[in-house]
C-alpha positions in Angstrom: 44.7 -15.9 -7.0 43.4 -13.9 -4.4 39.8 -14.7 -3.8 36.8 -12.4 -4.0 35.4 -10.7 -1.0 32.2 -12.2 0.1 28.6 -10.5 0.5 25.9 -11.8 1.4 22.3 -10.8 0.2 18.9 -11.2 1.9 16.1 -11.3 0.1 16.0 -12.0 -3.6 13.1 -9.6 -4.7 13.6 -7.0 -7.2 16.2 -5.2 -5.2 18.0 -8.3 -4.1 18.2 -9.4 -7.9 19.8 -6.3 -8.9 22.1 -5.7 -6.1 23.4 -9.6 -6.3 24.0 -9.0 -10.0 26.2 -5.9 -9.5 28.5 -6.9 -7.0 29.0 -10.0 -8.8 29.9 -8.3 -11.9 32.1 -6.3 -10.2 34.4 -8.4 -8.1 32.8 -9.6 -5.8 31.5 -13.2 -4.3 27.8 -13.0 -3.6 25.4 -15.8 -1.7 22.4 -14.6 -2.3 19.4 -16.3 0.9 15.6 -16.0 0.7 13.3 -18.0 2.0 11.3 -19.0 -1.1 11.7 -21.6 -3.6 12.1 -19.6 -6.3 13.7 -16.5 -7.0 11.5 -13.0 -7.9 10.1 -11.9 -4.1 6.4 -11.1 -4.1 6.7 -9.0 -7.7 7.6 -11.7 -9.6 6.6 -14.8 -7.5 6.6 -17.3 -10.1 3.6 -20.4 -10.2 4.8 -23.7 -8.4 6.5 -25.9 -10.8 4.5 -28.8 -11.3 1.9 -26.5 -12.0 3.2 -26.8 -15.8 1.5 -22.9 -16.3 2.1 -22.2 -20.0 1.8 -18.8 -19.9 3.3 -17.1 -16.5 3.8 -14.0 -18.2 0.3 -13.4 -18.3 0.2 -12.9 -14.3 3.2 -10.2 -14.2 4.0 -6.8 -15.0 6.9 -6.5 -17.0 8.0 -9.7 -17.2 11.0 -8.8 -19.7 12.6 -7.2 -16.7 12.0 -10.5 -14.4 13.8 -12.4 -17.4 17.0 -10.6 -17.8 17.4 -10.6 -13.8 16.6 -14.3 -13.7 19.2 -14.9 -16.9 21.6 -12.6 -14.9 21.0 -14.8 -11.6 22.0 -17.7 -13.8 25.0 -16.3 -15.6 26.2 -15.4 -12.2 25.5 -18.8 -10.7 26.7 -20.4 -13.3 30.1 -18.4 -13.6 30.8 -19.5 -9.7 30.1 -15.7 -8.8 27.0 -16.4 -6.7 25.5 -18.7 -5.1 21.8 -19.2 -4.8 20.2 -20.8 -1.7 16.3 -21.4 -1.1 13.9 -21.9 1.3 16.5 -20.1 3.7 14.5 -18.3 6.6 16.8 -15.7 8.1 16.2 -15.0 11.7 19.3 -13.1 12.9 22.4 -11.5 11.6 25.1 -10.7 13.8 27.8 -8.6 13.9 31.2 -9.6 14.9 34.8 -7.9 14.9 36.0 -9.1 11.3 32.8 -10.7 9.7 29.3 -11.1 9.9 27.3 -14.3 10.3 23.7 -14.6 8.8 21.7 -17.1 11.2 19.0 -19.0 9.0 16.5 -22.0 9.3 16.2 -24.5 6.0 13.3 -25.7 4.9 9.2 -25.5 5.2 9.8 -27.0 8.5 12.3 -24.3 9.6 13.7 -26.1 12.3 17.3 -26.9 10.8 19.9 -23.8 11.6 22.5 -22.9 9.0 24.9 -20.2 9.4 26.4 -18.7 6.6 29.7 -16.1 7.1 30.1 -12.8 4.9 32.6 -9.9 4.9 29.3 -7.9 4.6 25.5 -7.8 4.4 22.9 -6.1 2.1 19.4 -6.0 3.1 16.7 -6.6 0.7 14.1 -7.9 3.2 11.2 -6.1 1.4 7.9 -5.0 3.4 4.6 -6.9 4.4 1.1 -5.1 4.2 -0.6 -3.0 6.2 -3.6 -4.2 7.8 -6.5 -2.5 9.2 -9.5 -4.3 11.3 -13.4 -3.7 10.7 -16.3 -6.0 11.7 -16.2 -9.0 9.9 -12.6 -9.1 8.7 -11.8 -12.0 10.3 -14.3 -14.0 8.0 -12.9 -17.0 5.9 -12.7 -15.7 2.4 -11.6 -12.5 3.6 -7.8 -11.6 2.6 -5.2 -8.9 1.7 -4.9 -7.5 -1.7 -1.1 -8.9 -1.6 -3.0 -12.3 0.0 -5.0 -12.7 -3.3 -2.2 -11.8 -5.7 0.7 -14.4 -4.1 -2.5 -17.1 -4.5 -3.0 -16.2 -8.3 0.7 -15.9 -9.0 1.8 -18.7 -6.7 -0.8 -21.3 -7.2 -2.9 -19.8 -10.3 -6.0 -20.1 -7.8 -8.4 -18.0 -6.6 -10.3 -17.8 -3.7 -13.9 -17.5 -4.4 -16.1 -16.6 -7.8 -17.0 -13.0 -6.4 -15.5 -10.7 -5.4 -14.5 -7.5 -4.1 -11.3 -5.3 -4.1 -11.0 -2.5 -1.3 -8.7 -0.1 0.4 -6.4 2.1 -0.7 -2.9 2.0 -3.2 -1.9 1.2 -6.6 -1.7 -2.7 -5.6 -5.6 -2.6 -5.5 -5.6 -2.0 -9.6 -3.6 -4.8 -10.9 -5.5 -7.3 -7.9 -8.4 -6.5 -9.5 -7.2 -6.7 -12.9 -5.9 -10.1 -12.1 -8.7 -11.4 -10.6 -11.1 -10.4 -13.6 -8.9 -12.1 -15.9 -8.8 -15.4 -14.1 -12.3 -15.8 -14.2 -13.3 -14.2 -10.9 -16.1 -11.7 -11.0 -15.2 -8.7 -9.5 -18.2 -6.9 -8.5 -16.2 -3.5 -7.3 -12.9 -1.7 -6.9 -13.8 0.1 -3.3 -10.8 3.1 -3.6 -10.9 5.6 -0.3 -8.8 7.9 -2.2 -10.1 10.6 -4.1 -8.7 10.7 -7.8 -8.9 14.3 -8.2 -5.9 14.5 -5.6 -3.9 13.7 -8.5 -4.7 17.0 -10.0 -2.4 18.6 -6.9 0.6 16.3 -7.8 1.4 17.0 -11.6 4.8 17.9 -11.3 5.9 14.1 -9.8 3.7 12.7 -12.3 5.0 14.3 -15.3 8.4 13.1 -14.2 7.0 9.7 -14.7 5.5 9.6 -18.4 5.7 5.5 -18.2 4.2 5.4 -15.1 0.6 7.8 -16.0 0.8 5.4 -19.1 0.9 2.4 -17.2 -1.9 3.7 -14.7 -3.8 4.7 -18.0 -3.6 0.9 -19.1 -4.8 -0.4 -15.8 -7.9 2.1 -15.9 -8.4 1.0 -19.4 -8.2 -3.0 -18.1 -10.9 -1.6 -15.5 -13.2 -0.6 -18.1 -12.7 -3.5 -20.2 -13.6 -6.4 -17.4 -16.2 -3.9 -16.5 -15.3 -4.0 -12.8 -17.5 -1.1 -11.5 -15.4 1.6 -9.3 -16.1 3.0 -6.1 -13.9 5.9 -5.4 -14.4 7.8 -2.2 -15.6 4.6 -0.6 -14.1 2.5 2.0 -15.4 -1.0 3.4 -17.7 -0.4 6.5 -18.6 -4.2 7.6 -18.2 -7.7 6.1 -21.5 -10.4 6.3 -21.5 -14.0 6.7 -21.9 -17.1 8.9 -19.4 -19.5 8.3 -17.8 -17.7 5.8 -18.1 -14.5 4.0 -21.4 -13.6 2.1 -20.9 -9.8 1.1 -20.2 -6.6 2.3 -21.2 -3.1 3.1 -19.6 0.1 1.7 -20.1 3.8 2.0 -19.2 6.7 0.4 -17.1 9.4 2.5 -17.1 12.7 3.2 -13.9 15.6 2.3 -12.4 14.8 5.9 -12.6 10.8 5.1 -15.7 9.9 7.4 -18.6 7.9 6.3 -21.7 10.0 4.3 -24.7 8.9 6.5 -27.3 7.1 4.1 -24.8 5.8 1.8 -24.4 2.4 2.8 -24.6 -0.4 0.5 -24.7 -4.1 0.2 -23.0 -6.0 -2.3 -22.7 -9.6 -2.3 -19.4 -11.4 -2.8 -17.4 -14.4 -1.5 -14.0 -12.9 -1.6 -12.7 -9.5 -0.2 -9.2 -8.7 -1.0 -8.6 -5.6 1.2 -5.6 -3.4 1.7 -4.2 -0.3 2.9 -0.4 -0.1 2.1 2.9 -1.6 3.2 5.3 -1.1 5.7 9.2 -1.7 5.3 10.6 -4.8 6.9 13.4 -3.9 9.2 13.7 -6.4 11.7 17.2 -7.8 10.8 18.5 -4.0 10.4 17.0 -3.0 13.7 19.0 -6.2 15.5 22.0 -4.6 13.9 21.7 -1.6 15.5 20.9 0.6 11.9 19.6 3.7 12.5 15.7 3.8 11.4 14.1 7.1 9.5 10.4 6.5 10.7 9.7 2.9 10.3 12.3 2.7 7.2 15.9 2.0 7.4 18.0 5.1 7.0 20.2 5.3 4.1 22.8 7.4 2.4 23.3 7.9 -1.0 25.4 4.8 -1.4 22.4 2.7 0.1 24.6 2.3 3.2 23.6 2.3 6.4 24.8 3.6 9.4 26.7 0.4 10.2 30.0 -0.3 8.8 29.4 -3.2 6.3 25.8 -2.8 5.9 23.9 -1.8 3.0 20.0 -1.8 2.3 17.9 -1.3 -0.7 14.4 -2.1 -1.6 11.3 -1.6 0.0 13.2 -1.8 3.8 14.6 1.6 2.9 11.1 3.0 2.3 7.7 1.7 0.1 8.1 2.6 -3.5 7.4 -0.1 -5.4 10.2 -2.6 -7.9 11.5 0.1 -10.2 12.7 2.0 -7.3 13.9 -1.1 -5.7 15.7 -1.7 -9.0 17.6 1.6 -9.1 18.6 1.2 -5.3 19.8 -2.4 -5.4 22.1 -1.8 -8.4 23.4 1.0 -6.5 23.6 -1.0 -3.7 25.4 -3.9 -5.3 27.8 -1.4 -6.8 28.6 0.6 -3.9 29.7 -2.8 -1.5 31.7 -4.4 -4.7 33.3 -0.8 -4.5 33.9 -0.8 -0.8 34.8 -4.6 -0.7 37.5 -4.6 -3.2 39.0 -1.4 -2.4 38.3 -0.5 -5.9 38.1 3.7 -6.9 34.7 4.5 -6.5 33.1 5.6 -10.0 29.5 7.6 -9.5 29.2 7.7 -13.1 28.6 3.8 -12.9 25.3 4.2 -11.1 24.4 7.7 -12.3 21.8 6.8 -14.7 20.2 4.7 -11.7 21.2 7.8 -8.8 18.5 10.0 -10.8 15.5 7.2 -11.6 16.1 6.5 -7.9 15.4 10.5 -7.2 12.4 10.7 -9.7 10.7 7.6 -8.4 10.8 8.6 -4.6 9.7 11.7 -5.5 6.8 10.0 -7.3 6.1 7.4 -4.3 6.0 10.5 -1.9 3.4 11.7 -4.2 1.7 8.6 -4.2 1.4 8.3 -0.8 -0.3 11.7 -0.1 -2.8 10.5 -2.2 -3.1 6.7 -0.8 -4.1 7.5 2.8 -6.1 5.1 4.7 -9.7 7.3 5.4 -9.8 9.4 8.4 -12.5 7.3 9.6 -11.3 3.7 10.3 -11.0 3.8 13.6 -14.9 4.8 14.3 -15.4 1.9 12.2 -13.7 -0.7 14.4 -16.5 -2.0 17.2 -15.5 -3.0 20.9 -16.5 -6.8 19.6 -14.0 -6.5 16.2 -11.2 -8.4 16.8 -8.0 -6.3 16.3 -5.2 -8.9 17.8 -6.1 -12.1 16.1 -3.7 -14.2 17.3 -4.3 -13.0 21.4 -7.4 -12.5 20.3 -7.8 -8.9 21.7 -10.9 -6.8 21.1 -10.9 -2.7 20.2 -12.9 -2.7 23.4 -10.1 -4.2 25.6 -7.6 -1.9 23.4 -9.6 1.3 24.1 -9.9 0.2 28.0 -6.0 0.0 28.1 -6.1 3.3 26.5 -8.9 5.2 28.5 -9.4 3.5 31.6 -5.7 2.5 32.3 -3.5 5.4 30.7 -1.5 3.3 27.9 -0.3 5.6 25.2 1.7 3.6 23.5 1.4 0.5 21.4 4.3 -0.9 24.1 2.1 -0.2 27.0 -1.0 -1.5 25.5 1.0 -4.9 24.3 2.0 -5.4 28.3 -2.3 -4.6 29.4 -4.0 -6.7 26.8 -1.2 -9.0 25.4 -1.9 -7.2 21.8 1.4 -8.0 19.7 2.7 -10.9 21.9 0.9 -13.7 19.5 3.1 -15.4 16.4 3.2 -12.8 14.1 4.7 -10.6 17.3 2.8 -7.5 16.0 3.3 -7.2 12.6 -0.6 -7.7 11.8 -2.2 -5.8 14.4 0.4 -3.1 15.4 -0.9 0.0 13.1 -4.5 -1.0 14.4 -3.1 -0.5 17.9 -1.3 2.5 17.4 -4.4 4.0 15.5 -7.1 2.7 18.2 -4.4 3.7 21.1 -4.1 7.4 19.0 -0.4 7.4 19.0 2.3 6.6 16.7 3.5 3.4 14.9 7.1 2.7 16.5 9.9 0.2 15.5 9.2 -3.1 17.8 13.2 -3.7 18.3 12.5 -7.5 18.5 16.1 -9.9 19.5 14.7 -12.3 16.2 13.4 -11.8 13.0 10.9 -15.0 13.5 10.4 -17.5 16.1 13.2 -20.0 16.4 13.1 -23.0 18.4 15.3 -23.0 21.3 17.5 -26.0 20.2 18.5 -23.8 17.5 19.5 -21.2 20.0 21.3 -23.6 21.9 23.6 -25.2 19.4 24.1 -21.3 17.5 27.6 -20.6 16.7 28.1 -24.7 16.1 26.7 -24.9 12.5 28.6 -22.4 10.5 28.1 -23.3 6.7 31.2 -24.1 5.5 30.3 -24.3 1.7 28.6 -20.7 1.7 31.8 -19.3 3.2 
């Protein structure tokens, strides 16, 4: 019997789920890597398991969706189709003449290599948020929206008893939601965007009847927990000594700048703040795929430019799980096709070809509305802390940029050391590009995450022989 073509999948978020399902059913042998415990990616991150939680469902959006991609996962599994592997920390894939090799480190420690050989790759690698400094941000109790979800959903904890909810996005809706319902009082949704913007974008929202009724049922969720909302505001400064105490807002103006005399104080212990995400494309930039912006480009297939190479999800450009859905089935479709040497069918992924279309027409939409305020960078002071982990100021940042000529985030990284700490730029690089006045670039790092240099040194030695 002649065996199945192999394809490995990274990432086992929404996307991930859907693309390893497809090609499994359709020919083709699947190990599907991510580096958590469980299955579900940051959507459906499930509570730790001797947690006992009775009720997970209560913590997740469509969970009926999550169920029949986790049964799926299991068929799969189950049927020797796939193969599942956790806690798997991918730092490099690489490209050789007749087969690729994913590079990963197993465990918490991430210290142990693995090396796991596929006749091609799909990238479902997701996206992390964007962060953007002000005074006080720094503060312990201070955290991103996406922070404060993966603590309720991960560890059903919270981390104060007030608190407030500020940025821009949809995320910020079911944070606060969340939060409310756990217990936490949430003393006010701070939105910069202005809700009448909404008005200019009918035509993408009509598209997506379930998707006005599920913002309607949010808003209603709003009013219920009586969370008081801010629109048009935006986080100026957060208080505290040891930890934070509360926070000042202010309303803005029509060109996103703060309305003098509006400031306010309201007291908290918890600020979940956030302005977005960015796709993850490290391990598609070390393969050489060609990048649209800071997405990986695509074609209608979900491949990419590199023979053998497909992406789908939020790497391919932010639009939330049902659009990672539709593009990892179509994904997973479209290398079982290429793998097996099958005739392609488009009607088999027709039905998802035109929810993909509809939804990234209504995540464009989205995120003309969703724009971090004009203003931000007036709001960061030469003391705030921008590069936490170099600990580089927005004074030493605006230096490199006026007094020294860097225009670019590259330049300024070499000046102040900016970017060179452990996360390697991924926090602080849209606050340098924003301070610095130029544009957020691809960092074209060797490595997806740091990796010991034993590891490096033995690569090549410690090809997984079961994962095949």
């Amino acid at each position: 019997m002649t065996e199945r073509p192999h394809l490995a999948v990274i990432g086992a978020g929404p996307a991930g789920l859907a693309a390893a399902a497809a090609a499994a059913a359709h020919g083709v042998r699947v190990t599907l890597l991510d580096s958590a415990a469980q299955a579900g990616g940051q959507f459906y991150r499930q509570p730790a398991a001797d947690l006992n939680a009775r009720r997970p469902q209560a913590l997740h959006h469509r969970w009926r969706t999550w169920e029949r991609l986790r049964d799926s996962l299991a068929r799969h599994v189950e049927a020797g189709h796939t193969t599942h592997v956790t806690d798997h920390h991918v730092w490099f894939v690489e490209r050789r003449s007749d087969h690729f090799t994913v590079h990963a480190l197993v465990g918490a420690a991430q210290v142990d290599p693995v090396e796991v050989r596929a006749d091609a790759v799909l990238l479902a690698t997701g996206g992390y948020e964007k962060v953007l400094p002000f005074p006080g941000w720094t503060l312990p109790g201070v955290l991103t929206v996406g922070g404060a979800q993966a603590m309720l959903k991960g560890s059903l904890a919270v981390s104060g008893r007030t608190a407030v909810v500020a940025g821009t996005g949809p995320l910020l809706l079911p944070v606060a939601i969340g939060l409310a319902a756990a217990g936490v009082d949430v003393a006010a949704l701070v939105e910069s965007a202005d809700p009448k913007a909404f008005l200019r974008r009918t035509r993408a929202l009509a598209a997506q009847p379930g998707k006005v009724a599920e913002g309607a049922q949010y808003a209603a969720q709003i009013l219920r927990h009586r969370v008081k909302l801010l629109a048009r505001h935006t986080v100026v400064e957060a208080h505290g000594d040891e930890r934070l105490e509360a926070v000042t807002v202010a309303a803005l103006d029509t060109d996103g700048r703060i309305r003098p005399g509006t400031e306010r104080r309201l007291a908290c212990d918890t600020l979940a703040v956030g302005h977005g995400m960015l796709p993850h494309t490290d391990l598609a930039e070390t393969l050489g795929c060609r990048l649209e912006g800071l997405a990986v480009h695509v074609d209608d297939e979900q491949r990419t430019d590199v023979p053998g190479v497909w992406a789908a999800g939020e790497a391919t450009g932010i639009g939330g799980a049902d659009l990672a859905l539709a593009e990892g089935h179509i994904a997973g479709r479209s290398a079982a096709v290429r793998l097996t040497g099958a005739v392609p069918d488009p009607r088999g992924w027709a039905t998802a070809a035109k929810s993909r279309t509809r939804l990234r027409e209504f995540s464009a939409a989205l995120d003309s509305v969703y724009m971090p305020p004009a203003c931000w960078t007036d709001l960061v002071t030469d003391d705030t802390l921008v590069c936490r982990c170099e600990e580089v100021t927005g004074g030493a940042i605006r230096e490199a940029v006026t007094g020294l000529g860097a225009g670019d985030v590259r330049t300024v990284k070499l000046m102040t050391r900016a970017g060179m700490g452990w996360c390697q730029g991924r926090m602080c690089g849209p606050a340098v590009a924003g301070l610095a006045g130029c544009e957020l670039t691809p960092s074209r790092r060797p490595f997806a995450r740091p990796v010991p240099l034993g590891v490096l040194a033995r690569a090549g030695e410690a090809e997984d022989d079961e994962h095949r």
